[in-house]
C-alpha positions in Angstrom: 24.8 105.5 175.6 27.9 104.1 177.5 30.9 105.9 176.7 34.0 103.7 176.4 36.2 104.7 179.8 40.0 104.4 179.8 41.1 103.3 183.6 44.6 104.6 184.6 46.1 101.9 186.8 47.9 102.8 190.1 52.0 103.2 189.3 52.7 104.1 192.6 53.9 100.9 194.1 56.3 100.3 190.8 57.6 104.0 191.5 58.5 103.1 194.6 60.0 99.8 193.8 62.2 101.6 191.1 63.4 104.7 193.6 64.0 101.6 196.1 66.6 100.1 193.5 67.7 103.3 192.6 68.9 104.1 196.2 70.3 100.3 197.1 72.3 100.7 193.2 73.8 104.7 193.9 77.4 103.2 195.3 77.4 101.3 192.4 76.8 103.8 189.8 78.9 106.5 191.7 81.6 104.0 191.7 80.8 102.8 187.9 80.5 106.9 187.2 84.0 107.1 188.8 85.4 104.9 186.5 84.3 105.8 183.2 85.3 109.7 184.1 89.0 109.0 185.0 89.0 106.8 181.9 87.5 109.2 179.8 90.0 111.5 181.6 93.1 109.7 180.7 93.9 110.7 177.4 93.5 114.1 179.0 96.3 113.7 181.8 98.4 113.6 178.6 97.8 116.9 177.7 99.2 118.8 180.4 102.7 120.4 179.4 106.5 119.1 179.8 109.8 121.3 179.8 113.0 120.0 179.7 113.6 119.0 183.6 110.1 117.7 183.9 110.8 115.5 180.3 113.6 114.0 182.3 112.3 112.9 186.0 109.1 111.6 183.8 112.1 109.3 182.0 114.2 108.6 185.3 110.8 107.4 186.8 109.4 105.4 184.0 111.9 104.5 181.3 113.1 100.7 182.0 116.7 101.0 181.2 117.2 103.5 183.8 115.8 101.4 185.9 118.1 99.0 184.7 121.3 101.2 185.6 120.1 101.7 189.4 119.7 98.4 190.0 122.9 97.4 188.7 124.4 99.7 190.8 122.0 98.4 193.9 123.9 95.0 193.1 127.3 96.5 193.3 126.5 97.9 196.2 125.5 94.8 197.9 128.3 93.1 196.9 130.4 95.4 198.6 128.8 95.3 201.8 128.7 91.4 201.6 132.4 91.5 201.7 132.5 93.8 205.2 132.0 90.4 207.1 135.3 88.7 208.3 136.0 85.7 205.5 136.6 82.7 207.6 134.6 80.6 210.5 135.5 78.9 213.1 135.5 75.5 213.9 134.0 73.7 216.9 134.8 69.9 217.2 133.5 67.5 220.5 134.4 64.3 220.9 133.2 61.9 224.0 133.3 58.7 225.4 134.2 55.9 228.6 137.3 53.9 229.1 138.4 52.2 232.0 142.2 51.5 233.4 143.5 48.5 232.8 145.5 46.3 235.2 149.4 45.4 234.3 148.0 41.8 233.1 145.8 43.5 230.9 142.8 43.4 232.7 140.6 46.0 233.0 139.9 47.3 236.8 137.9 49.2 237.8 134.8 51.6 236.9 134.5 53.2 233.5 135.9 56.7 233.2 134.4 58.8 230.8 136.6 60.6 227.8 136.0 64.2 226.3 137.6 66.0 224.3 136.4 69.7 222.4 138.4 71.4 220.4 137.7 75.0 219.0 140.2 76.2 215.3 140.0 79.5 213.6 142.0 80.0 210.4 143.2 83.8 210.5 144.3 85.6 207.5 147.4 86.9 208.1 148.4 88.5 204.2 146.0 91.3 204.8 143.0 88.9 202.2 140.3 90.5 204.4 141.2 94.3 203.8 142.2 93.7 200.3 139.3 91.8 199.3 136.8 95.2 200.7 138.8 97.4 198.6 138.3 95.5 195.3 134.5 95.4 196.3 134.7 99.1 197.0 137.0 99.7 193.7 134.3 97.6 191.7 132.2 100.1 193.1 133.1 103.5 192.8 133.8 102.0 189.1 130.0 101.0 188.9 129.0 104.8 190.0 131.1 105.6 187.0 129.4 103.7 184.7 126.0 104.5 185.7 126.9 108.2 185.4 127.6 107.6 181.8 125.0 105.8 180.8 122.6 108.1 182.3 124.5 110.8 180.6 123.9 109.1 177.3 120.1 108.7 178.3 119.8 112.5 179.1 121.8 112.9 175.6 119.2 111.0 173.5 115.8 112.4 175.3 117.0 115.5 175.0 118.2 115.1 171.0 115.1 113.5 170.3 112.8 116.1 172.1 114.2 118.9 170.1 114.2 116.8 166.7 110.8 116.2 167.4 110.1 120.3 168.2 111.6 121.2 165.2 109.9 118.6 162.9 106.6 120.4 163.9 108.0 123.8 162.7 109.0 122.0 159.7 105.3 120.9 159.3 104.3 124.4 160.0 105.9 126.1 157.7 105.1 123.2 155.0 102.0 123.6 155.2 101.8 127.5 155.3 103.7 126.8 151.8 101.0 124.5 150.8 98.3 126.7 151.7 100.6 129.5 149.8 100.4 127.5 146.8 96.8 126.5 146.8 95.5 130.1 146.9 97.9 130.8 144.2 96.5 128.4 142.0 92.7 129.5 142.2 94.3 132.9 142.1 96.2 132.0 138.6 92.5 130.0 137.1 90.7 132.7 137.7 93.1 135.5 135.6 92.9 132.7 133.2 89.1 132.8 132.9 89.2 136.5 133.0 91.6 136.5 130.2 94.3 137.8 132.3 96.7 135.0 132.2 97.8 132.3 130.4 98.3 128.1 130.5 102.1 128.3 131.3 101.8 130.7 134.5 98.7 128.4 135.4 101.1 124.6 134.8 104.1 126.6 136.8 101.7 126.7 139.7 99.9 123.7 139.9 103.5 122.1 139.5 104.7 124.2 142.1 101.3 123.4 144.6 102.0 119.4 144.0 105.7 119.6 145.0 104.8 121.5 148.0 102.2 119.4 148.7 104.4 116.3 148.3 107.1 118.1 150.6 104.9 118.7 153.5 103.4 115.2 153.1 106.8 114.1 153.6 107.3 116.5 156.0 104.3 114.5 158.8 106.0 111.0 157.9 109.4 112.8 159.6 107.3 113.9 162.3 105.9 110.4 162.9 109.3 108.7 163.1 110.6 111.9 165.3 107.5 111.0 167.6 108.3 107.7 168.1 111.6 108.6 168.9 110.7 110.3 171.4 108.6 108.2 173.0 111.5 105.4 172.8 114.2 107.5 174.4 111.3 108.5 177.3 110.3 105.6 178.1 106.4 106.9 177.1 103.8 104.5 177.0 100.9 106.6 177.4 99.6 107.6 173.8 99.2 110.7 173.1 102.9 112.9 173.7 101.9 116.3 175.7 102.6 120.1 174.8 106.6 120.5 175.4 107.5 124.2 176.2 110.8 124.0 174.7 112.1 125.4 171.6 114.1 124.8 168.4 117.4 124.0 170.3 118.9 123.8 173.7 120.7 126.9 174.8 124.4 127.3 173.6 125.7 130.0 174.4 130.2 131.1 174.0 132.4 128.6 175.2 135.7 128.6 176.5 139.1 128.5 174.6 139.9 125.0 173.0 143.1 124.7 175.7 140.5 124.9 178.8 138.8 121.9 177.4 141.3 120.0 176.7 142.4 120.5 180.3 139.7 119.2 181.9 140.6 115.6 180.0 141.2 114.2 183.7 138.4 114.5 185.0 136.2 113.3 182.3 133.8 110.3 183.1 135.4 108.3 181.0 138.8 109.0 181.6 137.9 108.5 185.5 136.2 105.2 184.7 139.7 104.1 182.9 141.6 104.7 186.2 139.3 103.6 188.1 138.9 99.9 186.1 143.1 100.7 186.3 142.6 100.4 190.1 140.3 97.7 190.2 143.3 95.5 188.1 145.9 97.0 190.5 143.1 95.4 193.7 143.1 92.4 192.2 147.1 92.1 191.7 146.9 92.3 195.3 144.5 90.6 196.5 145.9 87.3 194.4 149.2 87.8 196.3 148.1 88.2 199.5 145.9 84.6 198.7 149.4 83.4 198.0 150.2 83.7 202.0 148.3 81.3 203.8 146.3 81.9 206.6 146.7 81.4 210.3 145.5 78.1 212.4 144.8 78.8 216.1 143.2 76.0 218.0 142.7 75.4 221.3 142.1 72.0 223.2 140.5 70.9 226.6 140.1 67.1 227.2 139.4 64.9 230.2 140.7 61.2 230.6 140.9 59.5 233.4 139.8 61.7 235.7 142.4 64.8 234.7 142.0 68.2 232.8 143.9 68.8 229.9 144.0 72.2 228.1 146.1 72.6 224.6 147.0 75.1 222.3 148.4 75.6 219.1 149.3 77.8 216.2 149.4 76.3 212.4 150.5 77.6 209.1 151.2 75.9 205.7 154.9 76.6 204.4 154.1 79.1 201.1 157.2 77.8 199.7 156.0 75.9 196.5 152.8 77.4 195.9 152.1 81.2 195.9 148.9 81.8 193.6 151.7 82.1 190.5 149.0 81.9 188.0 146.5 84.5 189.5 149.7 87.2 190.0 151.1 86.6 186.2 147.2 86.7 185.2 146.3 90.4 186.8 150.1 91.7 186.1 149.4 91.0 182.3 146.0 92.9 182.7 147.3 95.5 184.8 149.7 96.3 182.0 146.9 96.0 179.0 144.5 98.1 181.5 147.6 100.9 181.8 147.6 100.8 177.5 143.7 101.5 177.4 143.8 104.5 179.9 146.1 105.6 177.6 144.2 105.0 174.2 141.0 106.3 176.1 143.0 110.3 176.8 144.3 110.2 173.2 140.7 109.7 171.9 139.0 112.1 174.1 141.1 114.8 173.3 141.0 113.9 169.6 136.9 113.7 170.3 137.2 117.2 171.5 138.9 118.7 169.1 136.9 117.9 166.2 133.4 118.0 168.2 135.1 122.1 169.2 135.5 122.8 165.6 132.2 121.4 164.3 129.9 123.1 167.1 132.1 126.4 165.7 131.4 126.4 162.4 127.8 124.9 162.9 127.0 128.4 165.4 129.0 130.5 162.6 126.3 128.7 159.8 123.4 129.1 162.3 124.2 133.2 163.4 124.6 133.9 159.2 121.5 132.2 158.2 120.0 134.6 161.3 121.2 137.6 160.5 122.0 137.7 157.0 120.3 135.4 155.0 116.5 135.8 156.5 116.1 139.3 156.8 117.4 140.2 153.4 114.5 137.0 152.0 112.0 138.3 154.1 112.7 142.3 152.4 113.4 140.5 149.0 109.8 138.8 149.3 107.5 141.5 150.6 109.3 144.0 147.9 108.2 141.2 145.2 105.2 140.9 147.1 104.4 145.0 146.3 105.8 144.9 142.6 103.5 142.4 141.9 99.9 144.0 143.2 101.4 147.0 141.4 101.7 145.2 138.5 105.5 145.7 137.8 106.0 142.2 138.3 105.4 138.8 136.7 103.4 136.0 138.8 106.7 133.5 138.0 109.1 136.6 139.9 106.7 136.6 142.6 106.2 133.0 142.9 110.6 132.9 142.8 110.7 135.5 146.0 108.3 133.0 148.0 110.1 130.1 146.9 113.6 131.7 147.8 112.4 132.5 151.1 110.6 129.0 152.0 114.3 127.6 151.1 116.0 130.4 153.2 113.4 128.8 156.2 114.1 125.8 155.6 117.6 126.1 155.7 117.5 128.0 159.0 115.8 124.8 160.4 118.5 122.4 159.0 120.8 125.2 160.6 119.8 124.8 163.8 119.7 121.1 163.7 123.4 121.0 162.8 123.7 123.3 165.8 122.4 120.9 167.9 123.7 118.1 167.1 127.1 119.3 167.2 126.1 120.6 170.8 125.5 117.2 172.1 128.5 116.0 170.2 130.7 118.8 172.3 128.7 117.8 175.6 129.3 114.1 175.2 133.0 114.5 174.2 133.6 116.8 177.5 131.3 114.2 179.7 128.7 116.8 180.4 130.5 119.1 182.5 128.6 122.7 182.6 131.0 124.3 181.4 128.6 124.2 178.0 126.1 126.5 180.7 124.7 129.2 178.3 123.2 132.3 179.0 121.0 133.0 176.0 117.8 132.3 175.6 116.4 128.9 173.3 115.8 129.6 170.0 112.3 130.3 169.1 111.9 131.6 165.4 
């Protein structure tokens, strides 16, 4: 009998085809491999943590209206190095040609001479245009410096701002859903005294009524977050998904400030009052400069010619009479601007120091709120609520008094968050009504709780 035989054929040769293709296809692959990590990696780079100075270089390097400001003020500052050049050319004239002299009947005699003439003109500003016109540029400058000092203090304002809304909107979740989770036990708790015959339908409607509110609160709670997340990404200029792990607290630091009289005497050298002098200048620059364009400028020119055979060198000096017109309507322009200009400096000190005052008061009153809800009001809900807590496991307490002492101290947090938001919002009020000077510089540490 012939037993069926299975034959094994020889892989050998396609083994060593596929190694082959493996080999020729590795920088490929490592390259593909590559690839897919770092992109797989990406969402990762996000995770790495921010404080508040590394929350700000990311927004100087990648937000687009910073970059905005510096190249506004890279324009300026072209413009006034354009105007370092002298403002006038001079002129080079040649004129050529042959003539021959003529008899005393007229006819000509003679061979043909030739007949040049250059002539070289410069027109010289003498009414000082040049050096007047570079300290407008270099007014319009300094004023641009100015400007981009305030608007990147009002960038740093609203990262900031938004940063710690955003850290405090993820306590406020926290502690929402700590309430939420409160509830929920509570209300299998109450169901099951019901079954054992312990409790009754109205402790057991009190809490499910209680565990939907809270429920609805902390849903409400995540849509804030959201918005304060976007927020937050706006002001930083983030455009990389996911928002990374900020080691920040509730609020900035704010520590004691000065006396009300110090701040108000530091009104001068606010950014904004600067930047009203300074456009005050820039008026004042331009009043000159349109009177010095009223004096005209200088003509020297100098001749050399040859006709018939001789040399002939000239000179001269030129200069329109500025007896009619003297650039009236430029110097009755700025002079009416100069004196609107001096009215705004003015209006701009009275609002500062009325900006001042009241942001002084609120950021009092809001650390006054912010230090009682602290020391007062938490501890005293936080004894209030663990006594309540002991009453009722010892039974000397109803479920609704107990459920009262939790509520009263979820309130009490709540109100410590909304406490330190009016803190901090009355900080950066003070901080932009006194231009961001560090005199605000605290010494305690951020708030935490």
């Amino acid at each position: 009998m012939i037993k069926n035989q299975l034959t094994l054929p020889d892989i050998t040769p396609t083994l060593s085809r596929m190694w082959r293709a493996i080999v020729s296809s590795a920088p490929k692959m490592i390259m593909w491999m590559g690839i897919c990590w770092l992109w797989m990696g990406y969402p990762y780079a996000a995770a790495e943590t921010f404080d508040e100075a590394k929350v700000w270089r990311y927004t100087q390097t990648h937000h687009p209206l910073y970059r905005r400001f510096k190249k506004q003020l890279h324009v300026t500052k072209a413009t006034r190095k354009g105007q370092q050049s002298f403002p006038t050319n001079p002129t080079l004239s040649f004129e050529g040609g042959v003539q021959s002299p003529s008899s005393p009947t007229g006819n000509s005699a003679g061979a043909w001479m030739p007949d040049i003439e250059a002539g070289f003109s410069w027109g010289i500003p003498i009414g000082g245009r040049w050096q007047k016109s570079k300290q407008l540029a270099k007014q319009r400058y300094l004023a641009a410096k100015l400007v981009f000092s305030l608007q990147t203090l009002r960038l740093y304002q609203r990262v900031q701002q938004s940063l710690y809304d955003y850290q405090r909107y993820k306590k406020t979740v926290e502690i929402q859903n700590k309430i939420a989770g409160f509830h929920q036990k509570m209300n299998a708790l109450i169901q099951k005294r019901e079954q054992n015959g312990v409790g009754n339908k109205l402790n057991t409607q009190m809490v499910q009524i209680e565990a939907l509110r809270t429920r609805q609160e902390s849903w409400q709670a995540k849509m804030q977050l959201v918005t304060a997340r976007r927020k937050l990404q706006q002001a930083m200029g983030w455009g990389q998904g996911t928002l990374p792990t900020f080691t920040v607290g509730l609020a900035p630091k704010m520590g004691t400030l000065p006396t009300l009289q110090t701040i108000l005497a530091g009104i001068p050298q606010h950014p904004r009052m600067r930047l009203a002098h300074q456009q005050q200048k820039i008026v004042e620059a331009q009043l000159k400069l349109a009177k010095s364009r009223g004096i005209p400028d200088l003509t020297l020119t100098a001749t050399y010619a040859q006709s018939m055979g001789a040399h002939i060198i000239r000179g001269g000096v030129s200069m329109p009479i500025p007896v009619l017109w003297r650039n009236q309507p430029a110097v009755q322009k700025y002079s009416a601007a100069l004196l609107r200009q001096k009215a705004h400096t003015a209006y701009v000190r009275l609002t500062i120091r009325n900006q001042l005052r009241n942001a002084y008061r609120r950021y009092t009153l809001a650390q006054r709120a912010l230090q009682h809800v602290k020391t007062a009001l938490l501890p005293k809900l936080k004894k209030r609520s663990a006594m309540f807590a002991q009453g009722f496991k010892e039974g000397q307490l109803t479920l609704i008094q107990w459920l009262l002492a939790q509520q009263s101290l979820t309130r009490g947090q709540l109100s410590y968050l909304q406490a330190v938001k009016q803190a901090t919002n009355a900080y950066f009020a003070l901080l932009w009504a006194r231009g961001g000077t560090p005199s605000l510089r605290a010494h305690k540490a951020h708030i935490k709780e």
